[in-house]
C-alpha positions as CSV (number, residue, x, y, z in Angstrom):
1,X,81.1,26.8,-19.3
2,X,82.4,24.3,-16.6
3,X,85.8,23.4,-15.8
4,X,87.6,20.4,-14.4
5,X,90.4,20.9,-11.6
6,X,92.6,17.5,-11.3
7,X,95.0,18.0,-8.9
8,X,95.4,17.7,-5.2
9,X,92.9,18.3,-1.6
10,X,95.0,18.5,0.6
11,X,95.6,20.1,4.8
12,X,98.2,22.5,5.5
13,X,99.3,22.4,8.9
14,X,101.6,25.3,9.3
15,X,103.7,26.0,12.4
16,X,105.9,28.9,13.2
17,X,109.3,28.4,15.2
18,X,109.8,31.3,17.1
19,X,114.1,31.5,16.3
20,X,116.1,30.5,13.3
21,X,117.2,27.1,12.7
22,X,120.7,27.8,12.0
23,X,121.0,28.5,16.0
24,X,120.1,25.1,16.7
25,X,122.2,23.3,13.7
26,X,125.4,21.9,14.1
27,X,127.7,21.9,10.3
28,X,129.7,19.5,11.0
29,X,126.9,17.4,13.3
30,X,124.4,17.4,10.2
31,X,125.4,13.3,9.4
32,X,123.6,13.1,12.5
33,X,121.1,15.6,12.8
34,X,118.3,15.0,15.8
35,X,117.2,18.3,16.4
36,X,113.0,19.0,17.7
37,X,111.5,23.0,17.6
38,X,109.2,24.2,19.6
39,X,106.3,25.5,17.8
40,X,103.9,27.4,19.7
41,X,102.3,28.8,16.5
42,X,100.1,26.5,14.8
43,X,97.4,26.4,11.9
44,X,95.8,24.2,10.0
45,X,94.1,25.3,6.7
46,X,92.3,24.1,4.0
47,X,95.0,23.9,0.8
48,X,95.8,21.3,-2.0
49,X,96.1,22.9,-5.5
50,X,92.4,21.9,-6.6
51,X,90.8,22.8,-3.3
52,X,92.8,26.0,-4.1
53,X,91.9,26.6,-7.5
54,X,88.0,25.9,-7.2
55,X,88.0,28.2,-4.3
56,X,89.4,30.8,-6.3
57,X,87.3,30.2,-9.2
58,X,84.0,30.1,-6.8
59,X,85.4,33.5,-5.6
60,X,84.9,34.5,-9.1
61,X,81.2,33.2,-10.2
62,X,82.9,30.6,-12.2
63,X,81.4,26.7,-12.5
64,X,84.4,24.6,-11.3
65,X,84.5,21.2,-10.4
66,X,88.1,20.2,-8.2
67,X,88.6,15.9,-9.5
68,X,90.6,14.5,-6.2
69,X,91.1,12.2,-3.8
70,X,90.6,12.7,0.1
71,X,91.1,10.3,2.8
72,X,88.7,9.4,6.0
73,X,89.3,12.7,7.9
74,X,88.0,14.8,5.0
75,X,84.8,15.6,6.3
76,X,86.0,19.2,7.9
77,X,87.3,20.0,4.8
78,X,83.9,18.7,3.1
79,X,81.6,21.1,5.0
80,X,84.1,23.9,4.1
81,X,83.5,23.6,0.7
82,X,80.3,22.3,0.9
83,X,79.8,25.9,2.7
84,X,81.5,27.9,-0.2
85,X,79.0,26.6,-3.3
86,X,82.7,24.0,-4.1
87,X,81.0,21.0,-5.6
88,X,82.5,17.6,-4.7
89,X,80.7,15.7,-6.9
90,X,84.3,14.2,-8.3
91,X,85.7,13.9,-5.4
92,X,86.8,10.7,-4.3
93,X,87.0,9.2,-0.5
94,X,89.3,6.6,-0.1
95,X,88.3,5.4,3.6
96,X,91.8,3.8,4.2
97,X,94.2,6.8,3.5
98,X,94.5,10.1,5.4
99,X,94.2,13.4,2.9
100,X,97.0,14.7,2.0
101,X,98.8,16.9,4.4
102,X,101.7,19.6,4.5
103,X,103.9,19.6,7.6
104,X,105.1,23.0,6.9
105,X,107.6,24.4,9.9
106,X,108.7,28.4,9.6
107,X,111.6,30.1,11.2
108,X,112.2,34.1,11.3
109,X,113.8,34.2,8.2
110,X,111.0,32.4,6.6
111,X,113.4,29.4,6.3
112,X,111.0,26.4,6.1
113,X,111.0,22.8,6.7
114,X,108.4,20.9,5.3
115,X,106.8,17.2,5.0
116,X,104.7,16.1,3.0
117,X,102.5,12.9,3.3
118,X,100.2,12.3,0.1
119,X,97.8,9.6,1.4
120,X,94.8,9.7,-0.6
121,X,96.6,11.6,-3.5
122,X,98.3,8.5,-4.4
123,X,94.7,6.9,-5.6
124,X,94.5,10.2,-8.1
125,X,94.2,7.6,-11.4
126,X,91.3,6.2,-9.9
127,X,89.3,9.5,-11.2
128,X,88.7,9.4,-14.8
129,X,87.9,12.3,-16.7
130,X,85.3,10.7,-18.9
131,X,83.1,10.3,-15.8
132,X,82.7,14.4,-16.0
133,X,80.2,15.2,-18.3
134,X,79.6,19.2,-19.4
135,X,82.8,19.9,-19.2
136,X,84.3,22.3,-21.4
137,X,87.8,23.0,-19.8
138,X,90.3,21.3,-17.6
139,X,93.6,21.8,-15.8
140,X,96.0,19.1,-15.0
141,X,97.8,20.3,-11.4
142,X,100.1,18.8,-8.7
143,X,98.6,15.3,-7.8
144,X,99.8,11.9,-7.8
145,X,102.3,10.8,-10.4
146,X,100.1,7.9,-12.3
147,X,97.0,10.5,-11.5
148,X,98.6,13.1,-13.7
149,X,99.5,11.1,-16.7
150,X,96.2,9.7,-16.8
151,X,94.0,12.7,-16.6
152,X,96.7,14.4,-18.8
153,X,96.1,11.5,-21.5
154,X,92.0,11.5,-21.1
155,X,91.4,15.2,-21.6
156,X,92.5,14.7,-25.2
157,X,90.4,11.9,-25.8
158,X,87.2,14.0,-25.1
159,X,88.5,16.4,-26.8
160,X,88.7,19.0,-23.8
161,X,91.6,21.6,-23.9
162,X,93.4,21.8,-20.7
163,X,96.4,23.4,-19.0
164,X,99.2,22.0,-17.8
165,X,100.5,22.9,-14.6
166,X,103.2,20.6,-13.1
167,X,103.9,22.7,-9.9
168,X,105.5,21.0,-7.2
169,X,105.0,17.7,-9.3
170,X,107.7,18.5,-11.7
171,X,110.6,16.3,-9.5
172,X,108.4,13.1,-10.5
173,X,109.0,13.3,-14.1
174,X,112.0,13.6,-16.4
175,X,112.6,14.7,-19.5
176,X,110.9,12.5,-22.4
177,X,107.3,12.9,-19.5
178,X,107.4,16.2,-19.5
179,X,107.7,16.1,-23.7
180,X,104.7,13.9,-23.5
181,X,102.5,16.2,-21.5
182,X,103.3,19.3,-23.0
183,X,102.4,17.3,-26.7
184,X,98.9,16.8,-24.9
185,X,98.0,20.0,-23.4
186,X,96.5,22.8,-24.5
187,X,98.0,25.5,-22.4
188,X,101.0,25.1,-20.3
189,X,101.9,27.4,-16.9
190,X,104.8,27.1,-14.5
191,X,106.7,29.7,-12.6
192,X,110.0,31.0,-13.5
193,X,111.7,28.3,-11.9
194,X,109.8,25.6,-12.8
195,X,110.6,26.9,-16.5
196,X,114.3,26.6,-15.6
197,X,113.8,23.2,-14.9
198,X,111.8,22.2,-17.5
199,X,114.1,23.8,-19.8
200,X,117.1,21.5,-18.3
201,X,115.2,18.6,-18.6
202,X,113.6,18.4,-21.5
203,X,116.1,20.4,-23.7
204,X,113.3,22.6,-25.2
205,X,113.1,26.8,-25.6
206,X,110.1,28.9,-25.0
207,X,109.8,29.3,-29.0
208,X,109.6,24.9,-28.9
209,X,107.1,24.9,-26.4
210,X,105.3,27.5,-27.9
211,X,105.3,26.2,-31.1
212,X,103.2,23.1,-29.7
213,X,100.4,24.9,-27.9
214,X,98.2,27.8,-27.7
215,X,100.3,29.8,-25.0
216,X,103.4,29.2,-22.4
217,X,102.6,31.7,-19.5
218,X,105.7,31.9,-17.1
219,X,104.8,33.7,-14.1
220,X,107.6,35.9,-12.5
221,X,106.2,36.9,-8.8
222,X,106.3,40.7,-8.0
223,X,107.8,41.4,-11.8
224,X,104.2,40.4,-13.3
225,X,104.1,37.4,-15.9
226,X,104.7,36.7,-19.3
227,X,102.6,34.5,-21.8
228,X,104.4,33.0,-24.5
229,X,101.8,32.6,-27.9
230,X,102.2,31.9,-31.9
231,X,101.3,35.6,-32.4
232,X,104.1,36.5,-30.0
233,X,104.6,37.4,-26.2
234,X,102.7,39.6,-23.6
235,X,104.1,40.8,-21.1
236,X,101.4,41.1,-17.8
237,X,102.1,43.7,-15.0
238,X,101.5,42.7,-11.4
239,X,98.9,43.9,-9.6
240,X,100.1,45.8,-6.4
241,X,98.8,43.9,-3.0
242,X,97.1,45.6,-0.4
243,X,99.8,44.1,2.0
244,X,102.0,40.9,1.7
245,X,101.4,38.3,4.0
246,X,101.7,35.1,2.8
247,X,102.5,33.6,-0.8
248,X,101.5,30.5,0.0
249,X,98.7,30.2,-3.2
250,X,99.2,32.5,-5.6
251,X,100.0,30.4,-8.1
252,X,96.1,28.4,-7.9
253,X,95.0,32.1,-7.4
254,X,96.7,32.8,-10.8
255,X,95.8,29.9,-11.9
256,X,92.0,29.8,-11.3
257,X,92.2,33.4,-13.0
258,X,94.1,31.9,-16.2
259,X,91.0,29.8,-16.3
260,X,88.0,32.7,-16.1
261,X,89.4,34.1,-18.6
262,X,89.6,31.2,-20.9
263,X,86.5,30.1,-20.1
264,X,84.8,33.2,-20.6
265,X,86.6,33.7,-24.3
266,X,88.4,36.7,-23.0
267,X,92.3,38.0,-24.8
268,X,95.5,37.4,-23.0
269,X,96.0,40.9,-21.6
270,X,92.9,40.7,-19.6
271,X,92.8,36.8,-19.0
272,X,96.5,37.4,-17.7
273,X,95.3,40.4,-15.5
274,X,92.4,38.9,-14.1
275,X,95.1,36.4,-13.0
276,X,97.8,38.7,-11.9
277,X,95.0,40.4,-9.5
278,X,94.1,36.8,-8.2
279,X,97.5,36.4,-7.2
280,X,97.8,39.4,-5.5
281,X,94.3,39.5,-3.5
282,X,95.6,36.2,-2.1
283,X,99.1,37.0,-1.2
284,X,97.4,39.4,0.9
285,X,96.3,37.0,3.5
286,X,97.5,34.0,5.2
287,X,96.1,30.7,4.3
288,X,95.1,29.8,0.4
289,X,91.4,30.0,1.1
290,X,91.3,32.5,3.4
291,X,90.8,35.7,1.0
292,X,87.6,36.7,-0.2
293,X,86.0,39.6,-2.0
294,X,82.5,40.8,-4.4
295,X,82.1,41.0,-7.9
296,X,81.6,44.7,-7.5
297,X,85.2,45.1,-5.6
298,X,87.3,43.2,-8.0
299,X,86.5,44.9,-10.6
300,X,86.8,47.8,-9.3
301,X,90.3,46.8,-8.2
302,X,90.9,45.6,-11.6
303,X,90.3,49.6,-12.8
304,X,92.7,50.8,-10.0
305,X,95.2,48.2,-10.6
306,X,95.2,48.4,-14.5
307,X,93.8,51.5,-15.7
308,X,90.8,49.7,-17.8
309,X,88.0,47.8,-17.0
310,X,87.2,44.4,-17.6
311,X,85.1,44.1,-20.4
């Protein structure tokens, strides 16, 4: 089995701003706010929700293929993956752009302020899902708008099942585009706000939603996840991280575990706990692709975690 990630390659450069913003904002001065933080704490790491999601998934022994576009100062970024067994075979350079990158500033309250430059992400429709051949499963994630509702349309004609996962994408479409995608996916996941939101735009209930694909899986951070089916709703525990320390990428983590478990024909209590644990290996360092772990491990963290094996 082989999946298809369509969705986003992106850098995150993350700095830390060692105060709090509200020291340094003026209320009534904020019609002509010029403010600048010094940031003595910076990273840059590998992100993007289908660099994220294939990482995960080669974490996990699965055959994963991320569809994207990158931008002339990808090559970094190709050795990484290149060095983790990610193939790029459906990636996409586009020479003039930059890759997509997250400006992403913290304060001590883990206020942030963040910017967000999509370069290359914005040629996502010139990918086409036909090109993919062998593929038996596919995801739909954050990427550019026209990307999205392209890939979202071609799945269906090869007659691929797919998930839906609007993410941070959902403030590009309104009501009647997010009726049309949830009509052509298979599966759709969002977190609990992103439900909310959907909800208010498109009118529908979880039983609507439902009712028009295989499973609605809402995920609800440290109070576990629930997935939404015709049969009826289970509700998944969370796994318990070793420590938190950044959140940043749990979602692809879950994501990437929805996936395995799809792809391997497994039921919704264990597809959703492989997933759960996903979420919480990653939260438990910083970066999205900076966790890591053996076959042997998970599962046995899986055991601890759930009380029951995997198979």
């Amino acid at each position: 089995m082989s999946a298809l990630i369509c969705g986003s390659v992106a850098y995150d450069n993350i700095m830390v701003f060692n105060d709090r913003f509200k020291n340094h904002i003026l209320p009534d001065k904020v019609h002509v706010l010029s403010v600048a933080f010094l940031v003595p704490e910076m990273r840059k790491e590998f992100g993007g929700c289908a660099g994220n999601i294939a990482y995960n998934m080669a974490l996990l022994g699965a055959e994963a293929y991320p569809m994207a576009t990158v931008g002339k100062d990808f090559e970094p970024y190709a050795k990484w993956m290149d060095d983790r067994g990610i193939n790029r075979k459906f990636v996409t350079q586009v020479n003039t752009e930059f890759t997509a990158q997250a400006f992403i500033t913290t304060d001590l309250d883990d206020n942030q302020i963040t910017a967000f430059h999509p370069g290359a992400m914005n040629y996502a429709h010139l990918n086409n899902v036909s090109d993919a051949d062998g593929i038996n499963i596919g995801i739909v994630s954050p990427d550019g708008r026209e990307g999205m509702i392209r890939h979202a349309a071609q799945f269906p004609e090869k007659h691929i099942p797919f998930i839906f996962d609007p993410g941070q994408g959902l403030p590009m479409f309104d009501g009647e585009d997010l009726k049309h995608f949830i009509e052509e996916a298979t599966w759709v996941t969002v977190n609990d706000y992103e439900w909310e939101l959907i909800c208010d735009r498109t009118g529908y209930s979880k039983e609507e939603v439902k009712d028009r694909v295989e499973a609605l899986i809402i995920t609800k951070g440290s109070d576990g996840s629930e997935i939404h089916t015709k049969k009826g709703r289970i509700d998944i525990p969370p796994a318990k991280p070793t420590k938190l320390a950044d959140p940043t990428g749990c979602g692809d983590a879950y994501r990437a575990g929805l996936l395995y478990g799809l792809m391997n024909d497994m039921d919704w209590e264990t597809t959703g706990r492989i997933a759960s644990l996903m979420g919480a290996m990653k939260i438990a360092e910083h970066g999205t692709q900076n966790h890591s772990f053996e076959r042997d491990e998970f599962e046995e963290l899986f055991k601890e975690s759930f009380g029951r094996s995997i198979s």
